[in-house]
C-alpha positions in Angstrom: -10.5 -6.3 -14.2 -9.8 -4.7 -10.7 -11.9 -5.3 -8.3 -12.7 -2.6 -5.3 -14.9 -4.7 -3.2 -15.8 -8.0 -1.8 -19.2 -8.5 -0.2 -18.5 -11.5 2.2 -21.8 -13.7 3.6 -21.3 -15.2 7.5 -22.5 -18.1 8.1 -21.6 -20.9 5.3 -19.5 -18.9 3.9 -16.5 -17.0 6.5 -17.4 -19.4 9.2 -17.1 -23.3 9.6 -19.8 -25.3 10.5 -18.4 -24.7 13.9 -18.8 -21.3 13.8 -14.8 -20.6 13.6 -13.2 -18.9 11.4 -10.2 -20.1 9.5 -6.3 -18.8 9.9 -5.9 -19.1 6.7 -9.5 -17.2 5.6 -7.9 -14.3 7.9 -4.7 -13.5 6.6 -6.3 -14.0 2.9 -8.5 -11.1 4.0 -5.9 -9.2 5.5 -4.5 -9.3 2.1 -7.4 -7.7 0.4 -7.3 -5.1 3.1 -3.2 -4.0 1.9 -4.0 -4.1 -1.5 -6.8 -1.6 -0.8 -9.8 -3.7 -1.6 -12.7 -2.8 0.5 -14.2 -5.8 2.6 -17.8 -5.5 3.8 -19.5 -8.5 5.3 -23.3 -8.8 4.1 -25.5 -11.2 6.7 -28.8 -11.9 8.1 -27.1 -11.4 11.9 -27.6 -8.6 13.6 -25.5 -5.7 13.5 -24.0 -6.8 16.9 -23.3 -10.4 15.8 -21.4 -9.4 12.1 -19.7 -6.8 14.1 -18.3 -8.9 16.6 -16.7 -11.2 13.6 -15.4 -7.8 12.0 -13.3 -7.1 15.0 -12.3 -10.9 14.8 -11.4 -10.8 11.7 -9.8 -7.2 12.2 -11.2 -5.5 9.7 -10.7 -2.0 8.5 -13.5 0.3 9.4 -16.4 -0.5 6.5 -20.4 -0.2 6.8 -21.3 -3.8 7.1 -24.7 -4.6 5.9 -26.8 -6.7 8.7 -30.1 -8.2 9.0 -31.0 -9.0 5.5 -29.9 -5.6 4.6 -32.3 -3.8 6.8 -29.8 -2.5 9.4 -26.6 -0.6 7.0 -23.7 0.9 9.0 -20.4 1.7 11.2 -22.3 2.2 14.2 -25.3 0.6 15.7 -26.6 3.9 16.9 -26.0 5.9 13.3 -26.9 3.9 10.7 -26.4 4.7 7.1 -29.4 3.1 6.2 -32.4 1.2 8.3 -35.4 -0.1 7.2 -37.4 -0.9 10.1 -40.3 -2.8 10.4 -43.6 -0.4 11.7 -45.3 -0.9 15.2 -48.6 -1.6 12.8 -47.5 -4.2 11.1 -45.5 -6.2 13.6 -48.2 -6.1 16.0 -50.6 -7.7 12.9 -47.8 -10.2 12.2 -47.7 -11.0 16.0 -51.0 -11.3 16.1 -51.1 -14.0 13.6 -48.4 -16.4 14.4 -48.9 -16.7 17.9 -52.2 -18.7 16.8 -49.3 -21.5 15.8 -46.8 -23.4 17.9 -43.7 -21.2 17.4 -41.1 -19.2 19.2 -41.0 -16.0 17.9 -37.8 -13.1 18.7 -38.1 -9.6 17.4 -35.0 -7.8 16.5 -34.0 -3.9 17.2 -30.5 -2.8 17.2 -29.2 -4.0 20.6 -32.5 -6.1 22.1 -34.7 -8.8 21.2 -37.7 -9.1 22.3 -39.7 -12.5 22.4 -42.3 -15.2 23.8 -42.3 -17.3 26.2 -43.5 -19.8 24.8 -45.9 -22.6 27.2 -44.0 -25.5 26.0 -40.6 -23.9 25.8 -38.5 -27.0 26.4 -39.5 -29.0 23.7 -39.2 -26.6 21.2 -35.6 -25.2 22.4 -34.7 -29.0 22.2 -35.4 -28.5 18.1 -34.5 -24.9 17.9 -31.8 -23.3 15.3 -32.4 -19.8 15.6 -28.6 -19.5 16.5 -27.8 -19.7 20.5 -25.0 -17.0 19.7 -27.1 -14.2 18.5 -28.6 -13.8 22.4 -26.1 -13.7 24.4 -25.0 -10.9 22.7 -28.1 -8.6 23.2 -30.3 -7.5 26.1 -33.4 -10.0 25.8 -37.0 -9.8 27.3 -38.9 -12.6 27.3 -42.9 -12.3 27.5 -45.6 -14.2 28.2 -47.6 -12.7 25.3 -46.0 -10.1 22.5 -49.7 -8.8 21.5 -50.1 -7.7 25.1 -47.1 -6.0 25.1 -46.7 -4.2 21.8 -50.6 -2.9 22.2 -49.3 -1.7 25.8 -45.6 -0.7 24.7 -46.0 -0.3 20.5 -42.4 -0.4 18.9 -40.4 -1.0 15.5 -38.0 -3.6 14.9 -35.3 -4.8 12.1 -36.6 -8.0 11.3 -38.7 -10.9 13.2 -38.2 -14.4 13.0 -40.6 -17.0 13.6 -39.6 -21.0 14.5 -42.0 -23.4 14.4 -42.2 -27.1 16.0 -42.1 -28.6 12.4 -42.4 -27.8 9.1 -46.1 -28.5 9.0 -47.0 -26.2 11.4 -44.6 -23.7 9.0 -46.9 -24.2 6.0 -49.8 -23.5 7.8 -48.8 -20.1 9.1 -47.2 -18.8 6.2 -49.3 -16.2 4.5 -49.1 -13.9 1.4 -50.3 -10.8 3.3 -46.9 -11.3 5.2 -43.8 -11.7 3.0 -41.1 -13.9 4.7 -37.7 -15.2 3.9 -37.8 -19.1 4.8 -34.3 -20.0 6.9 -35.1 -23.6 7.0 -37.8 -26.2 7.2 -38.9 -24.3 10.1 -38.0 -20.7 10.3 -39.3 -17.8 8.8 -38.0 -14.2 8.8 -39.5 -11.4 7.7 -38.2 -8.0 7.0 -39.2 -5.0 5.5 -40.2 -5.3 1.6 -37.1 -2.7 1.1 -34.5 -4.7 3.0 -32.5 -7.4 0.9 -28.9 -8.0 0.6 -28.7 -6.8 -2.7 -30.1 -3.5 -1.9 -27.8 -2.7 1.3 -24.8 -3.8 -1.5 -26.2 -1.6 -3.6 -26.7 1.1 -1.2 -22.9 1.1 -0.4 -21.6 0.7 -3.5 -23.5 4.0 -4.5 -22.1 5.6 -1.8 -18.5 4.6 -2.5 -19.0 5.1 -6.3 -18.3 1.3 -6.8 -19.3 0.3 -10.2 -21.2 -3.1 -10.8 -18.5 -5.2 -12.6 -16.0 -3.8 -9.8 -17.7 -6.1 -6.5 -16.9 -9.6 -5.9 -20.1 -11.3 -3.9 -19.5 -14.6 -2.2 -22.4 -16.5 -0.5 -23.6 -20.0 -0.1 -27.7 -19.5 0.8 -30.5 -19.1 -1.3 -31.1 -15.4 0.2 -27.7 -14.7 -1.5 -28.8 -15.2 -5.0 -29.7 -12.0 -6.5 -26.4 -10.5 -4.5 -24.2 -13.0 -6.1 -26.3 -12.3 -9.6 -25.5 -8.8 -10.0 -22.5 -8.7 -8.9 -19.2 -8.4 -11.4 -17.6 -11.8 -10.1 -20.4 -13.8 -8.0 -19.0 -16.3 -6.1 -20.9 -19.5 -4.7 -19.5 -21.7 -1.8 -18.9 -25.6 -2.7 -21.5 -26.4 -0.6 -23.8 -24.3 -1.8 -27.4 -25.8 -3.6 -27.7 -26.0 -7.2 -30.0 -22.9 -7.3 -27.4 -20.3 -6.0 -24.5 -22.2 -8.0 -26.2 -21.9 -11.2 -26.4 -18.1 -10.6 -22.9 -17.6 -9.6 -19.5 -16.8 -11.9 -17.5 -19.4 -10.4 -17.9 -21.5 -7.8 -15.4 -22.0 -4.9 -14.4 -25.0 -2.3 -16.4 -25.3 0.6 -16.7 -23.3 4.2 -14.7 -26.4 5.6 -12.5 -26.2 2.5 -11.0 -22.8 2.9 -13.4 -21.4 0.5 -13.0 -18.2 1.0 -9.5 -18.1 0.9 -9.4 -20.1 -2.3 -11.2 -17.6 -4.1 -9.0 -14.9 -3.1 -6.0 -16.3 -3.5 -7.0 -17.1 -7.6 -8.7 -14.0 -8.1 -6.8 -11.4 -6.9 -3.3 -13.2 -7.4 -2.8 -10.5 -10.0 -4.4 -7.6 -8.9 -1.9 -5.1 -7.7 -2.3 -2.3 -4.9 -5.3 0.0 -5.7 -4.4 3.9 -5.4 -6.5 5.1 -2.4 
């Protein structure tokens, strides 16, 4: 089988546990890359976030698919694809969480918008939304996010919501609003459109990529139905039983070389693909 792509995850998967990304993982990539194998990465970051590890990992020009697949481009300003979530229904979604103890940031392209929350210090203390994704956008902070959106309405990519402790989690979650739960304590939602699977889908449509030609690799649980359809789906060592059980094969570990691993046994044999 020759494979044309390989749908990469971020974070468990391309980067350590300290957020770094492996020599070795690099030139296995670049490898891909000069045998002709599109490389796309497929996260839950922002477009600004993956595209900053693109350019670190040097990688050849590629929509990358970005906040849970909501966000699908080359270009922050021109996507390919963008499901956004509607001034309507972030403003109802607002309006129900900030009757919990949470922190909650809203995501657009390049901005964030979120609350200042009255007792800020001790939930930062147990935050892990990632400290990263900031710095790398402008960021408003507000006393209350109703007040604004009713005075300022907008749209964003996707929200997410931290709370103090999984209890207080529970409690807010809702069936009128459909999230994607990060941890113990986070929740994200995104529009009902937007999943991994679909932005890999969307590409691969685009680039006339059949199914048994992509190679998925992920370690989380939102990575499951990617790794599912794909021709070879590939599950980091680390990964839980759930997403493992889905998978083709399952790799070493993010701290293991994982990525690297996997390339170097599956596409030992592939030659150069005719471009």
């Amino acid at each position: 089988m020759t494979y044309r792509i390989v749908a990469l995850d971020i974070d468990g998967t391309l980067l350590r546990d300290n957020e770094k990304i492996q020599r070795e993982t690099k030139e296995a990539i670049h490898s891909l890359q000069d045998k002709g194998v599109f490389v796309t990465l497929v996260t839950g970051r922002s477009y600004v976030s993956a595209e900053r590890i693109m350019k670190q990992l040097r990688l050849k020009p590629f929509p990358l698919i970005t906040h849970e697949g909501a966000f699908i481009g080359q270009d922050s300003k021109y996507p390919l694809a963008a499901h956004r979530l509607t001034p309507e229904f972030v403003l109802d979604n607002v309006r129900h969480f900030e009757s919990y103890h949470c922190h909650m940031k809203l995501y657009g392209e390049k901005r964030v918008l979120a609350n200042r929350h009255p007792e800020k210090s001790q939930l930062l203390k147990r935050m892990t939304i990632k400290a990263s994704e900031p710095l790398l956008y402008s960021t408003t902070y507000v006393d209350s996010l109703s007040d604004h959106l009713i005075e300022k309405p907008d749209s964003f990519l996707h929200m997410d919501i931290e709370f103090i402790d999984a209890e207080e989690r529970r409690s807010a979650e809702t069936g009128s609003f459909p999230s994607i739960r990060i941890n113990d304590r986070t929740l994200r939602i995104v529009h009902p459109k937007a999943s991994k699977l679909q932005g890999l889908l969307h590409i691969c449509k685009l680039y006339q990529i059949k199914q048994e030609e992509i190679v998925a690799v992920g370690a989380c649980e939102r990575d499951r139905d990617m790794l599912q359809y794909a021709g070879l789906g590939v599950a980091m060592g680390q990964a839980p039983k759930e997403v493992k059980d889905v998978a083709d094969w399952v790799t070493r570990s993010n701290e293991e070389l994982g990525v690297a691993y996997m390339i170097k046994e599956v596409f030992r044999k592939q030659y150069s693909i005719l471009m």
